[in-house]
C-alpha positions in Angstrom: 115.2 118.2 167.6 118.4 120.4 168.3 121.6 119.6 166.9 122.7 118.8 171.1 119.5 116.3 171.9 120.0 114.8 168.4 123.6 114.1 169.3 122.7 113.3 173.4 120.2 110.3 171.6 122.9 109.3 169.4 125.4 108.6 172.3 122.1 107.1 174.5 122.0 104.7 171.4 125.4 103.3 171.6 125.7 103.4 175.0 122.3 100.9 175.3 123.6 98.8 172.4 126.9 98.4 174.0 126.5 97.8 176.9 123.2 96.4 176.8 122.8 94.1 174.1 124.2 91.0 175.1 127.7 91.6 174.0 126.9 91.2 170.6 130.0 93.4 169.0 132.5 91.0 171.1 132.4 88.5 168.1 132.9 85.6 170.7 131.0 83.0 170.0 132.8 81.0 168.1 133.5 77.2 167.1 135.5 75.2 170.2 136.6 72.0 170.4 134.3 69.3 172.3 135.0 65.8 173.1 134.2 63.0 170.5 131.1 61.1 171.6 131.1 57.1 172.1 129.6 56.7 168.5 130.1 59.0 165.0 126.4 58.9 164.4 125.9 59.1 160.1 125.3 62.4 158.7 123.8 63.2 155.5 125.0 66.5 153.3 122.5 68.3 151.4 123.6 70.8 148.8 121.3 72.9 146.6 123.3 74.6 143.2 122.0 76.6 141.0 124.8 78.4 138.7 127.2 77.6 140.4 130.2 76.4 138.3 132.8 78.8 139.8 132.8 77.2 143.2 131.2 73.7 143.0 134.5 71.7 142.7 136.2 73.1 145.2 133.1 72.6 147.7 132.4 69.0 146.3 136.2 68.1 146.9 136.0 69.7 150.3 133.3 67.8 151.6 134.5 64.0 150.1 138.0 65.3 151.7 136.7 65.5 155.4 138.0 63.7 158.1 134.4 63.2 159.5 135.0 59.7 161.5 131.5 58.0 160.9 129.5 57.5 157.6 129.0 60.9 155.6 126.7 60.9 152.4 126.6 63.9 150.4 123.7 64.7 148.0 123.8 67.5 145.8 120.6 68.9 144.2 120.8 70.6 141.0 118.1 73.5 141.0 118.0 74.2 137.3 121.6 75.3 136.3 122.4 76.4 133.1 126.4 76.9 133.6 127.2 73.1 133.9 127.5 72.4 137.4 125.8 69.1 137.7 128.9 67.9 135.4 131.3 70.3 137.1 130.1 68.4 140.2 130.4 64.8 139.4 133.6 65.5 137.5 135.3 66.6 140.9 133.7 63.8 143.0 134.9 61.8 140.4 138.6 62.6 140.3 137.8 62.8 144.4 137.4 59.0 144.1 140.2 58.3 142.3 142.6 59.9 144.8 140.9 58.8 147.7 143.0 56.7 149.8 139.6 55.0 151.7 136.5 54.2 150.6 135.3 57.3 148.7 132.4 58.4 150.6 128.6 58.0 148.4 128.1 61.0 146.5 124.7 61.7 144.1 124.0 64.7 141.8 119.9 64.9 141.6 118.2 67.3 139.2 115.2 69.2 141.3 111.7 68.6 140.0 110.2 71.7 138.0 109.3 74.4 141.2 105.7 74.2 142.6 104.3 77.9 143.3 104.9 78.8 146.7 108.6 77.6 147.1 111.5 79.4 146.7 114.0 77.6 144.5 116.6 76.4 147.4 114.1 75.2 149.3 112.6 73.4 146.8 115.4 72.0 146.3 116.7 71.2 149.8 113.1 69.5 149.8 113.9 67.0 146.9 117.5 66.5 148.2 116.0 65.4 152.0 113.4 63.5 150.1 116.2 61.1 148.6 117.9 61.1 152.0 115.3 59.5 153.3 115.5 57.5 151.1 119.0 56.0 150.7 120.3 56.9 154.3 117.2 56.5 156.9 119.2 56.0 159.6 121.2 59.2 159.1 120.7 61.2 162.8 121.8 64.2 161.0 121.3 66.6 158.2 124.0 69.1 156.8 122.4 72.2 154.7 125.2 74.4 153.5 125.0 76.3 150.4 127.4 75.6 147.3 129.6 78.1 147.3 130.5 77.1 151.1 134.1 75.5 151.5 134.5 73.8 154.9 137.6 72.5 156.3 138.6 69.2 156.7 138.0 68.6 160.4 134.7 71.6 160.6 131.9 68.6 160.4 133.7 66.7 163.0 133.8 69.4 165.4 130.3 70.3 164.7 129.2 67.1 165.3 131.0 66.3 168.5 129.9 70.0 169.6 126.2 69.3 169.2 126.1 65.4 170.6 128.0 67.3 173.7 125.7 70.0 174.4 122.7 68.1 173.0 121.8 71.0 170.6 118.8 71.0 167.7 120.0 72.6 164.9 124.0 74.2 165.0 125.4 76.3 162.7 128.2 79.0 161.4 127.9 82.4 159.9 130.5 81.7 157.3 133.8 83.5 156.2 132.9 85.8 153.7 135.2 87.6 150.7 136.1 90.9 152.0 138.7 91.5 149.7 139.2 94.8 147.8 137.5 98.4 148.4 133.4 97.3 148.4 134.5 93.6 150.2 136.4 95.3 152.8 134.1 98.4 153.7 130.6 96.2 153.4 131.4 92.5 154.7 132.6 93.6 157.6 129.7 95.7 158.5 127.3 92.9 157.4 128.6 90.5 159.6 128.5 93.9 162.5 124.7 94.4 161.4 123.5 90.3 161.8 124.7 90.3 165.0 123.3 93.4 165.9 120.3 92.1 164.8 120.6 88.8 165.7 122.7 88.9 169.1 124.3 85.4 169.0 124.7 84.9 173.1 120.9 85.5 173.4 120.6 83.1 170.4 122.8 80.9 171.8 120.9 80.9 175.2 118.2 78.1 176.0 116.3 80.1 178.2 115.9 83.3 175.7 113.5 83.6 173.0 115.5 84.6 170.2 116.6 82.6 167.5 118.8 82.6 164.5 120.8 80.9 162.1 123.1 81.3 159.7 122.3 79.1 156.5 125.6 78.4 154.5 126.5 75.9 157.2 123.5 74.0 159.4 123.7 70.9 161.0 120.3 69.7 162.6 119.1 66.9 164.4 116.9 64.6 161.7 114.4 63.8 164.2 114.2 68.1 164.9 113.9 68.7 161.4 110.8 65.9 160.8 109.5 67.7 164.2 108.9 71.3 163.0 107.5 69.8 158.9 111.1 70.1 157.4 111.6 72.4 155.1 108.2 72.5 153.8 107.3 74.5 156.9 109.4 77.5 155.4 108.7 76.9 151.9 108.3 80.6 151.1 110.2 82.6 153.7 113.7 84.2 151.7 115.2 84.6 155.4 114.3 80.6 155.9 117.8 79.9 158.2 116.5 82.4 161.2 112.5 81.0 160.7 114.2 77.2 160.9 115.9 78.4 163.9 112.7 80.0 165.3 110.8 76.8 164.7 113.0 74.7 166.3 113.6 76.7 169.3 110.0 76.9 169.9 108.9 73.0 169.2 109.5 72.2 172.5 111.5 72.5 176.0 114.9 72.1 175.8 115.5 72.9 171.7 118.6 74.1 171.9 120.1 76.1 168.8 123.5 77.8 168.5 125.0 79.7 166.2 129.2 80.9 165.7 131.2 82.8 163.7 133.3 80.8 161.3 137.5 81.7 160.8 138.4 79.2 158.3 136.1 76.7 159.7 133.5 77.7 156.8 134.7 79.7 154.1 132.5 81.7 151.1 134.1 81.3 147.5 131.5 83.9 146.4 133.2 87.1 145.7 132.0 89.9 146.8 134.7 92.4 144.7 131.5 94.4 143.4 129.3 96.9 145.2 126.8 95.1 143.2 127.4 92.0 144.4 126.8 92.8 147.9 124.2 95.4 147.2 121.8 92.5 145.5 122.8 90.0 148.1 120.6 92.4 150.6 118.4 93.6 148.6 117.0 90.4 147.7 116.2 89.8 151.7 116.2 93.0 153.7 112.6 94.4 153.1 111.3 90.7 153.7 113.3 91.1 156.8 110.9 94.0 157.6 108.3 92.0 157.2 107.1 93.9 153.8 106.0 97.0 156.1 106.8 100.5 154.7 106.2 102.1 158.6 108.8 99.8 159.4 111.2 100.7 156.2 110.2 104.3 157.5 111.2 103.7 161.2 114.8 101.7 160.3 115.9 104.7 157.4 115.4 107.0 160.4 116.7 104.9 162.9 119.5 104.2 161.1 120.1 108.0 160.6 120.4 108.8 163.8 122.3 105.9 165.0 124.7 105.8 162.4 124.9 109.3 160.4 124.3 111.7 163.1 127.4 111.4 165.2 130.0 111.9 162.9 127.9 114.3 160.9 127.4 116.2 163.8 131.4 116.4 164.9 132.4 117.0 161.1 130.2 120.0 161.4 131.4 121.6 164.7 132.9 124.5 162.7 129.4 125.0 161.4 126.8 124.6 164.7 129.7 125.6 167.3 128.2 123.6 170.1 130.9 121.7 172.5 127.7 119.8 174.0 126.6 118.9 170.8 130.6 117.9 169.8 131.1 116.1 172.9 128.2 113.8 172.6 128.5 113.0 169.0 131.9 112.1 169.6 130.9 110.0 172.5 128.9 107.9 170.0 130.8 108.0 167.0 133.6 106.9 169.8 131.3 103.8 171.0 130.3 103.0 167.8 133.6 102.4 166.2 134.7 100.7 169.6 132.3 98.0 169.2 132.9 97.5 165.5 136.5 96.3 166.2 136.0 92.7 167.1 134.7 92.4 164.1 137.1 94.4 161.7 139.6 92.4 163.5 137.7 88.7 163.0 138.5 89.9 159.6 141.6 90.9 159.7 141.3 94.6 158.7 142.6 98.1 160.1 141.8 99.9 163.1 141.4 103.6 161.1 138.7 101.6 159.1 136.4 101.4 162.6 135.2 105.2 161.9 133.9 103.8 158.8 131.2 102.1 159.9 128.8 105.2 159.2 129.8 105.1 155.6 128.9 101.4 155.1 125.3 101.9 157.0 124.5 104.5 154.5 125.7 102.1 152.1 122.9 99.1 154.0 120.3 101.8 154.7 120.1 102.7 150.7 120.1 99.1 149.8 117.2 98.1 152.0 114.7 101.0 150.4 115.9 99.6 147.0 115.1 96.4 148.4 111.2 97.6 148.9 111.5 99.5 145.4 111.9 96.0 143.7 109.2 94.5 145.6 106.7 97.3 144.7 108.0 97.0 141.3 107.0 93.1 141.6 110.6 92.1 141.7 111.0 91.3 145.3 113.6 88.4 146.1 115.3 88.4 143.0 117.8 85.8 142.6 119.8 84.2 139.7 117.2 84.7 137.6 114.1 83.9 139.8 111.7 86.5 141.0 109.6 85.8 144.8 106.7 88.6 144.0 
């Protein structure tokens, strides 16, 4: 393919993603305010931690400090730590007690039962955690799953709550805040956020009467009844991307499932850092060939894809003094110019610079080399590998 048709397809790209791909770059859909309903129907919080002594205090403080009007339980399940945060844990819902000025709200640290084959380790442990539930609050309407690094604001449950009983949704949730601080947080988080939505477009998602589905699992809050409808989590016992297949299976279990997903400000906040390249690089690695459904045509067809889409504009316009063609120029910057127009929302959701819009390119390099190294560790039998665990 010439240099000019290479660059045409390019700008063809962006044009069809932009303008016809649900809005997806606007980064719109986002958490507003609903009215309360007649009754605060009881929610139950399940939390599975596993290492996770840097954050857990600050999440366990922020979930006993919400303002959430109606009976909240919060059960966190302990999925083999080795750092000390089932003590972390109960130390900070302890001294939460102490300062509370109402009725400290129930709070029980539960060690998961050793991992049958077949599970992943969270959901395992979200299993055993929903399994107690059951058991001490059966009349809770609604389950909370949010990881444990996940620090929501005061008034977030409340406004999720009120926002589902209003629109009568299934299963709700927000694509957390995540750290974007420092060179590798700041060129990568952005984009990741960019890439999910690309992927994902949350107004389709968001839309009863379209067939996709997603979630984003740091912060869901599903319907009981939903949950029991679809098997629970035992349904999704294996699957690594397990928030998008719970939305999928919900959506689908009948007419009228309604599922919605936002964008979170300060409404759900990540304490993990993501300072490292390393960090971020085994966060998708762990997930992204899973994500292509373990095919190598399909690994094949997205490094090309994403060489074209991403690496052939501004490559092409960087070389102009090389190839000389002003078609060729034009069209590449045509993209490039799309491209880095529809990344803005986003950069600016996250409070970062115009200039670094251009970027984008860099960063999907960046994605594109950590989702082959994602199939290398699962050819390698080191697939899903997670604080210590490997999914083979």
């Amino acid at each position: 393919m010439s240099l000019s048709l290479t660059a045409l397809a390019a700008m063809a790209a962006w044009f069809g993603l932009v303008f016809f791909r649900a809005g997806f770059w606007r980064a719109d859909q986002r958490l507003a305010d609903a009215p309360a309903p007649p009754r605060w129907p009881e929610v139950v919080a399940v939390i599975p931690a596993r290492d996770e002594a840097p954050t857990i205090a600050e999440v366990v403080r922020a979930h006993l400090a919400c303002d959430y009007p109606g009976r909240l339980s919060v059960i966190l399940v302990d999925d083999g730590s080795t750092d000390g945060t089932d003590a972390i844990a109960r130390a900070a819902a302890e001294s939460a007690r102490e300062n509370a000025r109402d009725k400290p709200r129930p709070f029980i640290v539960l060690t998961a039962p050793d991992k049958p084959d077949g599970w992943s380790g969270k959901l395992w442990a979200v299993h055993a955690g929903l399994a107690h539930a059951r058991e001490i609050t059966p009349a809770a309407e609604y389950v909370l799953l949010t990881d444990a690094d996940i620090v929501a604001a005061p008034d977030t449950l409340r406004r999720m709550v009120a926002k589902t009983e209003d629109e009568k949704l299934a299963l709700a949730s927000l694509m957390a805040r995540l750290d974007a601080r420092a060179a590798w947080g700041g060129l990568l988080i952005p984009a990741f956020i960019y890439f999910f939505q690309k992927l994902y477009p949350f107004p389709r998602a968001n839309d009863p009467d379209d067939d996709m589905a997603a979630a984003a699992g740091g912060f869901m809050l599903a319907r009981a009844d939903a949950l029991e409808a679809v098997g629970g989590v035992e349904a999704l016992k294996s699957d690594l991307i397990d928030d998008c297949a719970l939305a999928r299976r919900i959506k689908d279990s009948a007419p009228g499932a309604t599922v919605w997903i936002g964008l979170a400000d300060d409404e759900a906040v990540s304490r993990r850092d993501n300072l490292s390249l390393g960090s971020v690089w085994n966060m998708v690695a762990r997930t992204a060939y899973a994500q292509l459904g373990y095919s190598p045509l399909l690994l094949a067809g997205t490094v090309l894809g994403m060489g074209l889409i991403y690496l052939a504009p501004p490559l092409v316009a960087l070389g102009f003094a090389w190839h000389g063609s002003a078609l060729a120029l034009a069209a590449a910057l045509a993209g490039w110019g799309l491209m880095a127009y529809s990344y803005w929302p986003t950069l600016k959701l996250y409070e970062r610079e115009p200039w670094e819009a251009p970027l984008l390119p860099l960063a999907a390099a960046l994605y594109t080399a950590m989702t082959v190294s994602s199939a290398l560790r699962y050819w390698r039998g080191q697939g899903g590998r997670w604080k210590g665990r490997v999914y083979p």
